[in-house]
N, C-alpha and C positions, 0 to 999 in steps of 0.2 A: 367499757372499762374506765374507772375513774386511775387519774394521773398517778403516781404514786404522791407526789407533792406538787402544790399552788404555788406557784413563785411571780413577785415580781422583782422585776429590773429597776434598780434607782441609779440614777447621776447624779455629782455634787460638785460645785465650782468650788474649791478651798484656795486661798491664798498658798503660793508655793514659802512661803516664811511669813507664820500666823503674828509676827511681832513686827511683821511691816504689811498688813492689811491690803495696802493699795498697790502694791506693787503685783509680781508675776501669778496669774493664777495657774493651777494644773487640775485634773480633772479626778474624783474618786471616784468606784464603781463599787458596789456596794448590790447584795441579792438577796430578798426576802425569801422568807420558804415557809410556809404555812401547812398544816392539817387541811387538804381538801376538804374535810367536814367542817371543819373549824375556823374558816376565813374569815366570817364576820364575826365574829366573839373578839372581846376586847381580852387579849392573852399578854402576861405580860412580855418584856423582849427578851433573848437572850443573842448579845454579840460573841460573835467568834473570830476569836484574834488566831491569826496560822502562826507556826513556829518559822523558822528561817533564822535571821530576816530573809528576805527578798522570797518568800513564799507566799503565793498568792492561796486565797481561799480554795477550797473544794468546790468542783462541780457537783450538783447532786443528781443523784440518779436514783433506782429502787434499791432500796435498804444502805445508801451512800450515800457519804461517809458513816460507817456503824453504827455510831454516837445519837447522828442526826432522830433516828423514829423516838430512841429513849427522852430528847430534847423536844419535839413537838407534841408528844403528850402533855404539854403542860406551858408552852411559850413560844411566841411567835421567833424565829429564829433572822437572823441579819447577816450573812457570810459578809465579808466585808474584803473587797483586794484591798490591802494596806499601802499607800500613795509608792508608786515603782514599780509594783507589781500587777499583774492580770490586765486588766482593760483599765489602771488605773495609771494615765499616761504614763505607760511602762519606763521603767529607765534600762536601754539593752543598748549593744555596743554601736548600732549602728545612731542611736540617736549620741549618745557619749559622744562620736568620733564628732559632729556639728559644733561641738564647742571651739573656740578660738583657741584657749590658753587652758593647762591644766590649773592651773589657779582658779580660774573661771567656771571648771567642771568639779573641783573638788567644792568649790562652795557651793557648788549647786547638792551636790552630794551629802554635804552636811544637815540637810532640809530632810534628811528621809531617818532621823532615827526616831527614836520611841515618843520623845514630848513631843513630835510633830506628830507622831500616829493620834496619839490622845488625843492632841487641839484639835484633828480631821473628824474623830470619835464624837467627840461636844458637840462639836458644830452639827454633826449629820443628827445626832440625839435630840437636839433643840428642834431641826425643821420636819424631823419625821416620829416622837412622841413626844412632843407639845410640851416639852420639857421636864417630862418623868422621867425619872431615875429608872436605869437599865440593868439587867444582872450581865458578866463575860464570862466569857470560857477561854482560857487562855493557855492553849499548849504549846509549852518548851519557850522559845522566845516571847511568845502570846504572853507568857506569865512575867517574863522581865517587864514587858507594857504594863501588864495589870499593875506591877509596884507602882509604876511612874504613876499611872492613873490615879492610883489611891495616894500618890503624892502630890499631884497635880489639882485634880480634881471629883476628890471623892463625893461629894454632890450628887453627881450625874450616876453615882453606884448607888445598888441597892443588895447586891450580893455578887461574890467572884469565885469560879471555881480557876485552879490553877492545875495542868496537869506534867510534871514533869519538866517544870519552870519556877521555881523560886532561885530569883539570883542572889547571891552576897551583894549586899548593901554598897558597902564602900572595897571591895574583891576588884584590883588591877585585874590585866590581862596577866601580869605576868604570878599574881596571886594563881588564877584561873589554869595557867597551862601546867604549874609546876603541878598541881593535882592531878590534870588531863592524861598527861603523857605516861602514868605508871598503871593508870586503870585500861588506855588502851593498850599496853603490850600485855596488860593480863587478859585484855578479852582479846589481841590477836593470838596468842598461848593459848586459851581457849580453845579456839578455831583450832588450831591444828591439832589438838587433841582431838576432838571429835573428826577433824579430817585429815588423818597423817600424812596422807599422800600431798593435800596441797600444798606442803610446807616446800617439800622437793619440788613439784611444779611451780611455787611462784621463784623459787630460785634460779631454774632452767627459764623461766624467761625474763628475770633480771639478768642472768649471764647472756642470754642472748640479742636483749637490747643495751647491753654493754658493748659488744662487739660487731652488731648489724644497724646499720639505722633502718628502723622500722618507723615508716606513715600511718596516722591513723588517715579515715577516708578524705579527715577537712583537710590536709594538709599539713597538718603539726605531726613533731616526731610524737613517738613515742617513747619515755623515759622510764628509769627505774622509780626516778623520785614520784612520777606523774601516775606510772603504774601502780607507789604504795598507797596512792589517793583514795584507791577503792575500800582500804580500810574504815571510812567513812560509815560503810554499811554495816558493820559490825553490832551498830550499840541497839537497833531495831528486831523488834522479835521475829521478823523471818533473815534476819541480815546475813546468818552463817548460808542458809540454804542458797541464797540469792547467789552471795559470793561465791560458794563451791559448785554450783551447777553452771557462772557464767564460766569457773575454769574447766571443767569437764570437760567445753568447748574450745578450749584456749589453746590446743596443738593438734596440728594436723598429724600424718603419718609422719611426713617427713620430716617432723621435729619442727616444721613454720607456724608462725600464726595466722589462725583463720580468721578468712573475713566477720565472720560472724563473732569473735572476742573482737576485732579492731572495732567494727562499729561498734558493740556495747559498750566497752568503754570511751569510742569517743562523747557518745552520748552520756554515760555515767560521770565523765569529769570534764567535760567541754565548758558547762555554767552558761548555756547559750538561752535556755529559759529562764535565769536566777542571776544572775552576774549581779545580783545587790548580795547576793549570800555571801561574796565571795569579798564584794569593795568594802562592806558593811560591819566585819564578822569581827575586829579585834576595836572596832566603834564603840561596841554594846558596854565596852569596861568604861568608857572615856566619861572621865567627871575631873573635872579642876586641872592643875597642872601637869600629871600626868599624862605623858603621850605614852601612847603603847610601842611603838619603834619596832615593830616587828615582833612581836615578844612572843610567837609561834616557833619563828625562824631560829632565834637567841636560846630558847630552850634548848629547841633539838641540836645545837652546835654541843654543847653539854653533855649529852646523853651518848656514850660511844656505843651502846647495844643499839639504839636506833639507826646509827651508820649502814652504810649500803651495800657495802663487803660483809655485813656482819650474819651470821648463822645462828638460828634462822634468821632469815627476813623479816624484818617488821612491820607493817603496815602503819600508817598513820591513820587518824583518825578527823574533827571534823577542828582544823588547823588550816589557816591561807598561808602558805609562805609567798612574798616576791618575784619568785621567779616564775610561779604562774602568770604574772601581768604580761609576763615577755616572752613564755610559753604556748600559750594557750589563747585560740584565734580571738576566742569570743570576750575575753578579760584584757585584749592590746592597748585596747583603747582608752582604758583605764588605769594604765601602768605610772603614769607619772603624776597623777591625780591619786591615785590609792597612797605615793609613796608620801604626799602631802598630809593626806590626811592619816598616816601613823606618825607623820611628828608634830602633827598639833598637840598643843600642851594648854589649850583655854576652852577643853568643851564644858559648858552647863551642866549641873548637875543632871542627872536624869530621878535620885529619887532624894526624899527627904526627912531621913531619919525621925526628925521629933514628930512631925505630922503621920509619919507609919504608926511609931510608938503611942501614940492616941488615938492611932484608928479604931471606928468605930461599925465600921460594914463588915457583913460577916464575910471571913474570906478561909473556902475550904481547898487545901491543896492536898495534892497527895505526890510522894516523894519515892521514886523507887531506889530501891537500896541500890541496886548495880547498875545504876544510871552509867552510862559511857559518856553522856556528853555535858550535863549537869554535876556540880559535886553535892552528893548528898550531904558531907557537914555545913556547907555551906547555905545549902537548903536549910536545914535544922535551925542553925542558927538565925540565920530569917526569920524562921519561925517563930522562934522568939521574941523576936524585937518588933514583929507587928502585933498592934495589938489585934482583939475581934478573931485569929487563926486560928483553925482545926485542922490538923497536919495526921493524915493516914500514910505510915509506911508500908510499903509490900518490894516483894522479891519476887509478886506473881509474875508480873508483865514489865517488862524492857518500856524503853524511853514511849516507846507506839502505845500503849496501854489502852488511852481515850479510846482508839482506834480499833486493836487487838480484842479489848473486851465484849464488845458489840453492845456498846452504852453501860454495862455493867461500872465501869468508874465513875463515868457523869452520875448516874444515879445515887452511888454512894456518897458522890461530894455534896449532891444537893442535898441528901440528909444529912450530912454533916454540918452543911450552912444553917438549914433549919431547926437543927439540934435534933434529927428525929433517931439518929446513931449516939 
C-alpha cells in the first residue's frame, strides 16, 4: 500500500534578527508533502502559515489535516514550523529560564513576530524554488503574516488564501479587545443555553476553588480566573461539545474534582507546548508607539459582568492576562520579559498601508461572520483597503472552517483567486 503522502524534511539556518545577518543564528524546520503520484511533476508550492502565534504546523497523517488532500491535487505543499515553534529551535520555558536578564530574553523575544516569519519565508523560498513566486494559506494568525508578507515582500507571492485571519490595519490591542470581550460573553450565553446545567456546574466549582486550594497534577493551584481560561474553546466548531463533556467529568460524587478534569485542564491552560501564544498574543497589535500595557487585563477591570462573583460566570476567551506569568509553571520564566515587552512603545511596523492599497496579487479570504476571536468589521474593512481581495462571508463554519470543511474552503478560495467563483 502506497503512503497516504511523500514528505520530505528541510532545515534552514536563518539569522536570529534578519537586519543583522551575522550575528546569532537559529534553526527553521519546515515539511514538504507531495501527491505520492505526483512527486516528480513540477507543482506549483503552496505555504501554510498556522494560526497562534506560537503554533506550530500539522503533522500529516491519512486525510490530516482535512484541507491537505484538497491542496495536493494541484500544489506541492510546505508545512512550515514558524521560528519558536515545532522542531524550529523551539522557544519553551526551559530554554527562556538560560537567559541572564529579562531584558536579554525579551529582546530575544522580539525576533519571533510576523516580519521575521516572512524574512524566514523568503529566504527558505529562494533556496528551495529557485526564486519563484509561492502561493500561502494562511489561517487565523497565518493571515495577519500574509498582510505583513504582502507588505513586505509581495514578490515572492503569487496568490494568498486567508482563512479567518484578516487583521485591522492600524487596530491597537486595545481597539482589538474592546470588540473581543462582548462577542465572547455572547458566545459564553451561548454555551449555556445549549448547556443549562453547565452554567450551575462552572459556578460550584468556582465556589469551590474560592474556598479549597485545589492542585492541578504540575503543581500550580487552581483558580477561578485560570479555570475561566477554558473559555478559549468556545469560538471552534466542536468547542461547546469539547467544553461540556470535559465538565460532565469535572465532579466526583462527593462534590470533589476528579483527577481526570485536573489533568485536562492542566493540559488545556498549562501553554507548556505554545508559551509563544501566550508571550506573543498582545505583540501582534504592536506597530509605532504604542505599547499594549496589558490591554487584555485593563479591559476586563471595566467590565463588571466579567467579574468573578458575578452570575453567571463568564468565561474568557483567547486574552493573556499577567498573572498567568506568575501562575502558571510553564509561562514563570517568562514573567518579567513578557512585562517588558507590553510596555515597549517602538515596535516596527508590521504592515504597510500604501503598498496593501496597490496590491496586486490575488488575495482570497473568507470572513466568518461569528468569528470569536477575529473581528469581522475589522476584517471587512481590510478588505477594503487591500487591493487584488475577494472576501466570502459565511456563518457556516466557526474560526476552524479550513479545517471543519474537509477542504471545501481552500477550494473555494482558490476559485475566488482564480476568478473561477
Amino acid at each position: 500500500m502506497n503512503p497516504a503522502y511523500a514528505t520530505v524534511d528541510h532545515v534552514f539556518t536563518v539569522p536570529l534578527d534578519h537586519s543583522a545577518p551575522n550575528g546569532p543564528d537559529i534553526q527553521v524546520f519546515a515539511r514538504e508533502v507531495v501527491d505520492p503520484a505526483r512527486v516528480g511533476e513540477r507543482l506549483p508550492w503552496l505555504l501554510y502559515l498556522q494560526g497562534g502565534p506560537g503554533g506550530k504546523s500539522p503533522r500529516p497523517s491519512a486525510g490530516s489535516p482535512s484541507w491537505l488532500p484538497q491542496a495536493l491535487k494541484t500544489h506541492r505543499v510546505l508545512l512550515l514550523d514558524q521560528r519558536g515553534t515545532g522542531r524550529s529551535t523551539p522557544v519553551t520555558a526551559r530554554s527562556a529560564a538560560r537567559f541572564t536578564s529579562p531584558a536579554q530574553l525579551a529582546a530575544h523575544l522580539s525576533h519571533f513576530r510576523a516580519d521575521a516569519v516572512v524574512a524566514d519565508a523568503e529566504l527558505i523560498r529562494r533556496q528551495l524554488c529557485g526564486g519563484q513566486p509561492w502561493e500561502t494559506l494562511g489561517q487565523s494568525y497565518g493571515g495577519f503574516i500574509t498582510l505583513t508578507y504582502l507588505s513586505q515582500a509581495p514578490e515572492g507571492l503569487r496568490a494568498c488564501y486567508v482563512t479567518g485571519g484578516l487583521p485591522g490595519l492600524t487596530a491597537t490591542a486595545d481597539d482589538v479587545y474592546a470588540r473581543t470581550y462582548p462577542r465572547v460573553r455572547d458566545r459564553v450565553l451561548d454555551f449555556y443555553a445549549r448547556y443549562p446545567d453547565d452554567a450551575p456546574r462552572l459556578r460550584r466549582i468556582a465556589d469551590l476553588l474560592a474556598t479549597t486550594e485545589v492542585h492541578l497534577p504540575s503543581g500550580d493551584r487552581l483558580t477561578t480566573r485560570r479555570l475561566r481560561t477554558l473559555g478559549l474553546a468556545l469560538g471552534m466548531g466542536d468547542g461547546f461539545e469539547r467544553l461540556h463533556w470535559l465538565l460532565d467529568e469535572s465532579l466526583d460524587g462527593d462534590g470533589e474534582l476528579t483527577d481526570t478534569f485536573l489533568h485536562q485542564v492542566m493540559a488545556l491552560t498549562g501553554f507548556t507546548d505554545n508559551p509563544l501564544f501566550a508571550v506573543m498574543q498582545e505583540t501582534l497589535y504592536g506597530q509605532g508607539a504604542a505599547s499594549s500595557g496589558w490591554a487584555a487585563s485593563r479591559a476586563l477591570a471595566g467590565l463588571p459582568e466579567f467579574a468573578e462573583d458575578a452570575d453567571p460566570l463568564l468565561l474568557t476567551g483567547e486574552m493573556i492576562y499577567p498573572w498567568m506569568f506568575r501562575d502558571i509553571t510553564g509561562l514563570r520564566p517568562f514573567a518579567d520579559a513578557a512585562d517588558l515587552l507590553a510596555e515597549r512603545a517602538d515596535w516596527p511596523p508590521l504592515y504597510d498601508p500604501h503598498r496593501l492599497a496597490a496590491n496586486q496579487v490575488p488575495l482570497a479570504a473568507v470572513v466568518y461572520h461569528d468569528d470569536m476571536y477575529v473581528d469581522a468589521a475589522l476584517s471587512l474593512r481590510t478588505a477594503c483597503e487591500v487591493g487584488a481581495t475577494r472576501v466570502w462571508i459565511t456563518n457556516e463554519w466557526e474560526h476552524d472552517g479550513v479545517t471543519a470543511s474537509g477542504g471545501r474552503v481552500l477550494a473555494r478560495l482558490m476559485d475566488l483567486a482564480a476568478d473561477r467563483a
